[in-house]
C-alpha positions as CSV (number, residue, x, y, z in Angstrom):
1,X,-22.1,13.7,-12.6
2,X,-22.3,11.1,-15.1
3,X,-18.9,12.7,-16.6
4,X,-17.5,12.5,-13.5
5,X,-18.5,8.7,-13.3
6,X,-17.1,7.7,-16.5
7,X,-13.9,9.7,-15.5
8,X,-13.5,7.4,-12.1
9,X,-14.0,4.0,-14.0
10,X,-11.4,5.1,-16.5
11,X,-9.1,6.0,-13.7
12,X,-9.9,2.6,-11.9
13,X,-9.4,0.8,-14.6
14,X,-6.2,2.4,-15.6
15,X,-4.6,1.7,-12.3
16,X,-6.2,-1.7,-12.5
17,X,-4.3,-2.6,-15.3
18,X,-1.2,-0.7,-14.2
19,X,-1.3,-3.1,-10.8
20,X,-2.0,-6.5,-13.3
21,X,0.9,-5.6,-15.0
22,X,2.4,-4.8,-12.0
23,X,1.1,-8.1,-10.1
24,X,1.9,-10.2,-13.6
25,X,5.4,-9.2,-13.2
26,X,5.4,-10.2,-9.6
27,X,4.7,-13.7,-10.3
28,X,8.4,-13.8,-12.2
29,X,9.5,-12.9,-8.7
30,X,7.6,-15.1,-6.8
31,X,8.4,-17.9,-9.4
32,X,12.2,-17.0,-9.5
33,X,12.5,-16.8,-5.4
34,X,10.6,-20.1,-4.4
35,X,12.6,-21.8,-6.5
36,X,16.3,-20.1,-6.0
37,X,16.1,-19.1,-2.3
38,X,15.6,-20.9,1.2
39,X,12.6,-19.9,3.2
40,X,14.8,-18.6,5.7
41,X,16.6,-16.1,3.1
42,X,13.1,-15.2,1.7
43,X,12.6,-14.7,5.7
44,X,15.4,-12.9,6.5
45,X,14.1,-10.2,3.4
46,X,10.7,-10.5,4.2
47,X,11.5,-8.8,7.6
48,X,13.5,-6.4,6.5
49,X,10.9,-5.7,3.8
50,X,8.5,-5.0,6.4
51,X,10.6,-2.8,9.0
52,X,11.1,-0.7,5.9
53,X,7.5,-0.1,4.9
54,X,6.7,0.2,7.9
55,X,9.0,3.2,8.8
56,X,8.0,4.5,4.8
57,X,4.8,4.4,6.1
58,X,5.0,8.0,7.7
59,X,5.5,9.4,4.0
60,X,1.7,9.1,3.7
61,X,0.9,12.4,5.8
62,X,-2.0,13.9,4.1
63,X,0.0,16.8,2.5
64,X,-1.0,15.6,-1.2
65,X,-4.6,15.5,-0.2
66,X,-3.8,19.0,1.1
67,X,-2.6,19.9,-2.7
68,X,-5.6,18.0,-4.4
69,X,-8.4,19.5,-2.3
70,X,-6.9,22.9,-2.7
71,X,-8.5,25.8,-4.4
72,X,-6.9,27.6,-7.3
73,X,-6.1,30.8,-5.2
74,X,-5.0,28.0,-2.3
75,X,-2.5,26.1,-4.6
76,X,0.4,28.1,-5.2
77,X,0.7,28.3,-1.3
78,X,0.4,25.0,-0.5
79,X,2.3,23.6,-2.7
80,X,5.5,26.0,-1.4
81,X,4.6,24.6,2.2
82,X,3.9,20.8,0.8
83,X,7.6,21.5,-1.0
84,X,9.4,22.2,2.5
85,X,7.5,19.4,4.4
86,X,8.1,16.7,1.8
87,X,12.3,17.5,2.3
88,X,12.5,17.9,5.7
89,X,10.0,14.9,6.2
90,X,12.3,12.7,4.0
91,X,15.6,13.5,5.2
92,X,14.6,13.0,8.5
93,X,13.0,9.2,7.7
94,X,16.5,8.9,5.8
95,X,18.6,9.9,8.6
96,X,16.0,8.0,11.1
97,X,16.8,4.6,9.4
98,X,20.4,5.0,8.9
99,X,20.6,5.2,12.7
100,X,18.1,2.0,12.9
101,X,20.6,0.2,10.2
102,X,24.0,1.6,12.5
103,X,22.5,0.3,15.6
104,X,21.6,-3.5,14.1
105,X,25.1,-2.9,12.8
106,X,26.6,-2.3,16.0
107,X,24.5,-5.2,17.4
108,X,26.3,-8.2,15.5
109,X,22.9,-7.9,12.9
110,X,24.8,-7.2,9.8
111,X,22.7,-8.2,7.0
112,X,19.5,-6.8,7.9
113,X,21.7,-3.5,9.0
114,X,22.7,-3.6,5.3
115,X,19.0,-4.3,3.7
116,X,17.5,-1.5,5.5
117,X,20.0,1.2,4.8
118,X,19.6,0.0,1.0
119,X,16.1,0.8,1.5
120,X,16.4,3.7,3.3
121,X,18.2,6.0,0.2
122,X,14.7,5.5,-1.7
123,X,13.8,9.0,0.5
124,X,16.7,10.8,-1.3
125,X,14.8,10.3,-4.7
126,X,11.0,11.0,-3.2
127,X,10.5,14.9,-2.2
128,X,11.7,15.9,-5.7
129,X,8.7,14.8,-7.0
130,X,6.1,14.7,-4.3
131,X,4.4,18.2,-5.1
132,X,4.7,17.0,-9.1
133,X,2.6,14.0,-8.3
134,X,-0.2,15.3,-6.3
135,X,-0.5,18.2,-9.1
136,X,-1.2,15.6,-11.4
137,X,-3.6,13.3,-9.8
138,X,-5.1,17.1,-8.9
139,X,-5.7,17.7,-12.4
140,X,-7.0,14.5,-13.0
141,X,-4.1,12.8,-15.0
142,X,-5.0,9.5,-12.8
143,X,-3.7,7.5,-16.0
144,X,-0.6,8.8,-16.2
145,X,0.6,8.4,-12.7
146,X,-1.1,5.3,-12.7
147,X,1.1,4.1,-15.7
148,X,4.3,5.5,-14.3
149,X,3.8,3.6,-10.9
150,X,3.5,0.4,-13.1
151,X,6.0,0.9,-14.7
152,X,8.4,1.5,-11.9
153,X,7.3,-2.1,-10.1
154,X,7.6,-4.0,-13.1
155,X,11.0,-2.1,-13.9
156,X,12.0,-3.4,-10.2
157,X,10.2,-6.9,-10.5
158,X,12.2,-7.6,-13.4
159,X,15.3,-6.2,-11.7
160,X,14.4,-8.9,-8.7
161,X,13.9,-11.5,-10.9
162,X,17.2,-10.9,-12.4
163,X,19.4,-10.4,-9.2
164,X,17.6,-13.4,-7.7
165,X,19.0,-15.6,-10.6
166,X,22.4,-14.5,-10.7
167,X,22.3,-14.2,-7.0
168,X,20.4,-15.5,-4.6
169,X,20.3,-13.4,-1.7
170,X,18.1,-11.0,0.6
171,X,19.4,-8.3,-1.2
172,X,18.1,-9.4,-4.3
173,X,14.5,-8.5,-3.0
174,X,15.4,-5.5,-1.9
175,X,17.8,-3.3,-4.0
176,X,15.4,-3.2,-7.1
177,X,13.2,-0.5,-5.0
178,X,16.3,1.7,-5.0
179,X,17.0,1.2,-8.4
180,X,13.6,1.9,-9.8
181,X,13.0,5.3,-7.5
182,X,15.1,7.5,-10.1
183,X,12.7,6.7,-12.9
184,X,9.5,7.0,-11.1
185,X,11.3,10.8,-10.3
186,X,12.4,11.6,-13.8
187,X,8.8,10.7,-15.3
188,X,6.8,12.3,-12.8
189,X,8.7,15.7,-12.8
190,X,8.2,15.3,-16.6
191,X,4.3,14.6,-16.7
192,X,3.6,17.5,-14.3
193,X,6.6,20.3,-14.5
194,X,6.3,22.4,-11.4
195,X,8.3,25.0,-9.7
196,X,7.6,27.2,-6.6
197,X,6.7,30.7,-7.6
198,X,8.9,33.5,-6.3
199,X,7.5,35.1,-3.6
200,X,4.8,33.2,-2.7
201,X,3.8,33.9,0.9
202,X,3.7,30.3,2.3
203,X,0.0,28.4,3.6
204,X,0.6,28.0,7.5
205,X,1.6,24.6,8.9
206,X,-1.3,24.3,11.3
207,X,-4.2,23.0,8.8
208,X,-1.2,20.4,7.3
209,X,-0.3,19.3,11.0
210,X,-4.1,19.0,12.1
211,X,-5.1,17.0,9.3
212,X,-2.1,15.3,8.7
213,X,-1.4,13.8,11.9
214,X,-4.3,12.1,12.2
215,X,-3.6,10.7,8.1
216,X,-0.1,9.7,9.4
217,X,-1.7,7.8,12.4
218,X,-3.7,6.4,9.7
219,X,-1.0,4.9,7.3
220,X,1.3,4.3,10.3
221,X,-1.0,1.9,12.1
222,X,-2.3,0.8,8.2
223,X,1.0,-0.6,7.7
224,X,1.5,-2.2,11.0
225,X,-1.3,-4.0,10.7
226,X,-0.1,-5.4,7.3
227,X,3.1,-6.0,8.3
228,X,3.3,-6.9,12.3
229,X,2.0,-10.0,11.9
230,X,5.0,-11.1,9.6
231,X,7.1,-9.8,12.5
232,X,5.4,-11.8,15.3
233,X,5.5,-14.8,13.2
234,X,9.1,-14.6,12.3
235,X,9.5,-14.0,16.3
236,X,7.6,-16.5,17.5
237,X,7.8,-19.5,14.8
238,X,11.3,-18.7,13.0
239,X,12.6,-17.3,9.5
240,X,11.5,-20.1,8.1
241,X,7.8,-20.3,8.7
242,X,7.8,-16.5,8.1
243,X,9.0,-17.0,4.2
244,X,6.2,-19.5,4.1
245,X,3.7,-16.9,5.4
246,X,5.5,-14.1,3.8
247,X,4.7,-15.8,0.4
248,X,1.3,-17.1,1.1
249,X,0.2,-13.5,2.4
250,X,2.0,-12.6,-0.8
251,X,0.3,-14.5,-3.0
252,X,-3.0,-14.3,-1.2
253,X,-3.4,-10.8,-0.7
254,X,-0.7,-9.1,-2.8
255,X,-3.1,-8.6,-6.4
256,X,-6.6,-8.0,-3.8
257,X,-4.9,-5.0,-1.7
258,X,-3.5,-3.4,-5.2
259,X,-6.7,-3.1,-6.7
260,X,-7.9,-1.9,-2.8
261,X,-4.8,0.7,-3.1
262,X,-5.5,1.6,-6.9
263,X,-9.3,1.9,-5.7
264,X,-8.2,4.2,-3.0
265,X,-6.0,6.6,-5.1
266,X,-8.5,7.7,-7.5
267,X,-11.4,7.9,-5.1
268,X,-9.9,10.6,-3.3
269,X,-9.7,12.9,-6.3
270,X,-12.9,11.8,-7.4
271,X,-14.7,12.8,-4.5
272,X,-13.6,16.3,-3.9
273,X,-14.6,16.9,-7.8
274,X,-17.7,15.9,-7.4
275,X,-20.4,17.9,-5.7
276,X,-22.6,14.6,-4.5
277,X,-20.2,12.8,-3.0
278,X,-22.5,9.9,-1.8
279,X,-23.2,9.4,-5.1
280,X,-20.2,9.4,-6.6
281,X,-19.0,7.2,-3.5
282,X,-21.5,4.5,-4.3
283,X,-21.2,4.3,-8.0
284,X,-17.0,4.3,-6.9
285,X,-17.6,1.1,-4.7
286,X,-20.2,-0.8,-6.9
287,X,-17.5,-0.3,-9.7
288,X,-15.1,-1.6,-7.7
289,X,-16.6,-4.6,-5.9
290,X,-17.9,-5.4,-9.8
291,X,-14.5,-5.7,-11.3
292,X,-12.5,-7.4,-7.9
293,X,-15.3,-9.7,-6.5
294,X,-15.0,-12.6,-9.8
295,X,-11.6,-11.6,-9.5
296,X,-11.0,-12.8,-5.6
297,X,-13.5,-15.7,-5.9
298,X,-11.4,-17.0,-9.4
299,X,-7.8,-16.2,-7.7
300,X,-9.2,-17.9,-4.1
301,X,-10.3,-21.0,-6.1
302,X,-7.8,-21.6,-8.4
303,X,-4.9,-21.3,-5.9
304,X,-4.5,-25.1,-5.5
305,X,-3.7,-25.3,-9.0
306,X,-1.9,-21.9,-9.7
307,X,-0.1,-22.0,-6.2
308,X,2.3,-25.6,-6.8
309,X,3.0,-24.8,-10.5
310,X,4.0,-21.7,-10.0
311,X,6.7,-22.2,-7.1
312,X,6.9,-26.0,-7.0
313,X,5.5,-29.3,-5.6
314,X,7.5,-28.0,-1.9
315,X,5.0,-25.0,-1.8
316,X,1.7,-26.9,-2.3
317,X,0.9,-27.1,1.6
318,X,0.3,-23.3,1.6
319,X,-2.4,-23.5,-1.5
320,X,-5.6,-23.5,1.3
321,X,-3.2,-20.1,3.0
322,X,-3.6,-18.2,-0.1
323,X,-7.6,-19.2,-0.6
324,X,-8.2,-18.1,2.8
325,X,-6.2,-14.7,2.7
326,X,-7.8,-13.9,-0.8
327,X,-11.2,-13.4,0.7
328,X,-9.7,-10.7,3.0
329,X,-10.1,-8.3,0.2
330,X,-13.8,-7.7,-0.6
331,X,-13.8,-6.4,3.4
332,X,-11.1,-4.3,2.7
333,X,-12.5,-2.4,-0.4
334,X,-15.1,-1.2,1.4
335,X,-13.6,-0.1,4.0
336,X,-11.3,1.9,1.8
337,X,-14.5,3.7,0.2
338,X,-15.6,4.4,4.0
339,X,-12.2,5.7,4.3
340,X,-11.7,8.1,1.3
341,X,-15.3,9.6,2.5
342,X,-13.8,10.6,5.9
343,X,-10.9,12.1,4.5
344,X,-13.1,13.7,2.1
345,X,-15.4,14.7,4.9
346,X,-12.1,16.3,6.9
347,X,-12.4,13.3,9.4
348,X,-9.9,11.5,9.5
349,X,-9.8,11.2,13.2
350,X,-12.8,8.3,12.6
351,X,-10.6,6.6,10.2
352,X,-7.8,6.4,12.4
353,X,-10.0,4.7,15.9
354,X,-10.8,1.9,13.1
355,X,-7.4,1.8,12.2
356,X,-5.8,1.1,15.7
357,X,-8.6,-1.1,16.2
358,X,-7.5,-3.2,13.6
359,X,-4.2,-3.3,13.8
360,X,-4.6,-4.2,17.7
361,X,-6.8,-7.4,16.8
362,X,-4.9,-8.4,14.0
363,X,-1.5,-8.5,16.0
364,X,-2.9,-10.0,18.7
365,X,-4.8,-12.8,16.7
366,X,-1.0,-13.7,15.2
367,X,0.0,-13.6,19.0
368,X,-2.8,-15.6,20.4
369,X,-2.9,-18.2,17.4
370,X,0.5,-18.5,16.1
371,X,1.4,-22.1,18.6
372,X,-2.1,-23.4,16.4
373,X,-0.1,-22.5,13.1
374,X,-0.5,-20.3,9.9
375,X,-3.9,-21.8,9.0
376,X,-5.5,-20.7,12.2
377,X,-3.2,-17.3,11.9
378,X,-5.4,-16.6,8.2
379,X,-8.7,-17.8,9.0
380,X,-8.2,-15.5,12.2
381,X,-7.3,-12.6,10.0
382,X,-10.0,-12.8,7.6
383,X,-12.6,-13.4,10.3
384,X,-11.4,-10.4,12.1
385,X,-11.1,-8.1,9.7
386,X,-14.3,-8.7,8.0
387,X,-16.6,-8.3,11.1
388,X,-14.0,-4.9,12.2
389,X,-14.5,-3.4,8.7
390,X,-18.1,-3.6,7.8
391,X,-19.1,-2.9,11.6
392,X,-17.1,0.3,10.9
393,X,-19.0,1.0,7.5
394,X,-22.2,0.4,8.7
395,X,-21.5,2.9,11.4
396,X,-19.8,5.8,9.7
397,X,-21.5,5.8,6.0
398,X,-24.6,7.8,6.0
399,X,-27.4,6.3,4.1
400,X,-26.6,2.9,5.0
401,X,-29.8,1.5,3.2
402,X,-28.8,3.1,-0.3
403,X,-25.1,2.5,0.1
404,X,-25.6,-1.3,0.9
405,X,-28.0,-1.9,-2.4
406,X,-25.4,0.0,-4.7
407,X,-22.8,-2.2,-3.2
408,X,-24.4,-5.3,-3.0
């Protein structure tokens, strides 16, 4: 067990460092964009950027975790099923938002027709190395993939950065993703080689579909609740305001949810290694809250100094924005260890009720409070999600008691 430990915080820490170089490179982004585009271009993106990841939202259906939990005389099926799933799934989310981008095409909506079939050819680069990547993180090479997803956001950061200089457009923000896909392939089919063995008779669908619908419902309703509220704001208070919530959220959130994400990654694995999983779940969490905890309070207190030198005297107004949406992520940590242990546990179906639930409250918090503006919008969100998330833990964790003193 105590192997296993020191395995997880190497992990975590890897892709802890993977996202602050990731997040470090961001701020050349954020820097580069306040001060070269409009709010209503960074709008414009933003919306697009959001559509998009919330369509790429339905790659996250549970057929990795299928190839991780596997067992050895399991694996070389699954991973010839997992092969056929991950091209059909793609093609289809491909084809899917093509027709979205024809139809806003048709429409008069030209430019966000164009963004979003930019963003929809990063499917055509993703099933070829699907099956590579959940080997890996099978076989506990955590580091590695954490280092090659790292490496592909700062590749693309630096590519926004760039574009955004020489030309300061939505597409700027949103071409990088495409451009970065191809190495994130290459390096993952070279860290994990993998081909499908002849003749392997294939695992049947049903166990992927049962547990993978409710994962998809999961990520679907994960991302919509991440995303929505950008949507209802740019409906209801204009492009503008939305690139002023867009980079507050941004700012606020965008370093907190990757470590939640990086966190969430290498639980999985970890847990279906070890064989006590409460354990292992609490010495995960209390890792976890130990490294991002100084880091929120430090990022939430030091955004009305960091926030106006960074992008300029014009964004100082949103400083108290990204102090207030900082906080959101000590909530959301633990509910991503409550989380992992449902997956773990084969019940997802729990996971996903607190999902919708979230996502309903959150959207309609932006809908009730958006005429009081985006200060009552974040305090909302943070007030919401707190009391949605740790309700949730307390109810689902077993040993509450012993959970809540490792955490806390």
């Amino acid at each position: 067990m105590n192997h296993l430990n020191a395995a997880f915080a190497r992990q975590f820490f890897a892709y802890a460092v993977s996202e602050t170089a990731a997040k470090a490179s961001r701020l050349f982004v954020v820097v580069v964009v306040a001060r070269m585009m409009d709010a209503e271009a960074i709008g414009i993106a933003a919306a697009a950027l959001a559509a998009g990841d919330i369509l790429k939202a339905l790659t996250e259906n549970g057929v990795g975790q299928r190839i991780i939990s596997a067992t050895e005389s399991e694996l070389a099926s699954r991973c010839a099923t997992a092969r056929r799933i991950f091209w059909f799934w793609c093609g289809a989310l491909f084809l899917a938002q093509s027709a979205i981008a024809l139809t806003l095409y048709i429409v008069g909506q030209t430019q966000m027709a164009a963004l979003l079939f930019v963003l929809s050819l990063e499917y055509l680069f993703m099933p070829a190395g699907l099956v590579q990547a959940a080997l890996a993180m099978r076989e506990g090479k955590l580091q590695q993939t954490a280092a090659i997803a790292g490496g592909q956001v700062v590749f693309a950061n630096i590519a926004t950065s760039l574009l955004a200089l020489a030309w300061a457009s939505p597409l700027a923000m949103v071409l990088p993703r495409v451009l970065s896909a191809p190495i994130w392939l290459v390096l993952m089919r070279r860290l994990r080689p993998w081909q499908p063995v002849p003749d392997v008779k294939h695992a049947p669908l049903l166990p992927f579909w049962g547990y993978g619908v409710a994962v998809l419902g999961v990520e679907v309703v994960k991302v919509m609740r991440l995303q929505a509220d950008k949507l209802v704001v740019g409906t209801m208070l204009g492009a503008e305001t939305l690139g002023i919530y867009f980079m507050a959220f941004n700012a606020g959130l965008g370093l907190a949810t990757s470590f939640t994400q990086a966190f969430s990654v290498v639980l999985f694995p970890h847990l279906c290694a070890a064989d006590d999983r409460l354990g292992a779940l609490r010495h995960g969490l209390l890792v976890s809250l130990a490294v991002l905890t100084p880091l929120v309070l430090l990022q939430a207190g030091l955004a009305p100094l960091y926030v106006p030198l960074l992008l300029g005297e014009t964004w100082q107004a949103t400083s108290h924005l990204v102090s207030i949406l900082c906080l959101a992520a000590l909530p959301n940590v633990i509910w991503s260890a409550t989380a992992g242990w449902l997956r773990v546990e084969g019940r997802p179906g729990q996971e996903l009720l607190v999902s919708v639930a979230l996502a309903v409250v959150l959207v309609a918090n932006s809908i009730l409070l958006a005429p009081y503006g985006l200060t009552a919008i974040a305090v909302g969100y943070l007030s919401f999600s707190t009391l949605i998330m740790l309700t949730a833990t307390a109810m689902f964790l077993p040993s509450r008691q012993g959970l809540r003193k490792a955490a806390f």
